[in-house]
Phi, psi and omega in degrees: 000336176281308174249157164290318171267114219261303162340357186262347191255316210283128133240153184294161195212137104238157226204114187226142174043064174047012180261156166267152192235343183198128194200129175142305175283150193273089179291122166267000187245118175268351135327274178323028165202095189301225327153197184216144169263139206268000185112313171292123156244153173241166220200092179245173202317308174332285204282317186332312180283311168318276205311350174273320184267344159299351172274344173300300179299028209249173139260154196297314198289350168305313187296317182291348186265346183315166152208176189293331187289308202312342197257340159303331157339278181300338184280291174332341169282323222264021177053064175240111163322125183235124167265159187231128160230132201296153168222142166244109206039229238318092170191145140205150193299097171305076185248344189234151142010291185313303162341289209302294194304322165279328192290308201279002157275356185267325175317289161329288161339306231188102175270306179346340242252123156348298143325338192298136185268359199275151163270139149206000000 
């Protein structure tokens, strides 16, 4: 609902038996794309200590180029396990006003609609 192309946005998520195996990459294929990463992480002390020491090897201007996919991206080379867990609808990605305005008009719309985030 946000681009005409979804594919202009899309990067790949994929997830076998609930480890992530792939997140990140730019794709021209929607096949090549299990899900979206929602943004949430939970983090215990283990990967806390992975994720401090691969940032150790960073340069601070490396560290400052980061974002949370590239660097889950990078702990997956460094063969560090990520578990996944799926969601199914009511959920959707907010970055602008506009977003926000198509969702709650889709609501309207659709009392059905997968996404919908309300409790009801």
């Amino acid at each position: 609902m946000r681009f005409i192309d979804p594919l202009s946005d899309a990067e790949t998520f994929k997830s076998k038996n609930g480890i992530l195996v792939e997140i990140g990459a730019k794709t021209d294929l929607l096949d090549s794309i299990q899900g979206q990463y929602m943004g949430l992480l939970k983090i215990t002390p283990i990967g806390w200590k992975k994720i401090t020491s691969f940032l150790r090897a960073l340069s601070d201007a490396e560290i400052d180029k980061l974002d949370m996919t590239s660097m889950l991206s990078i702990l997956l080379k460094g063969n560090v396990t990520i578990n996944t867990i799926a969601v199914q609808g009511g959920w959707c990605e907010v970055d602008t006003a506009n977003d926000l305005h198509k969702y709650e008009a889709e609501i309207a719309n659709n009392n059905n609609w997968s996404h919908d985030w309300r409790d009801n």
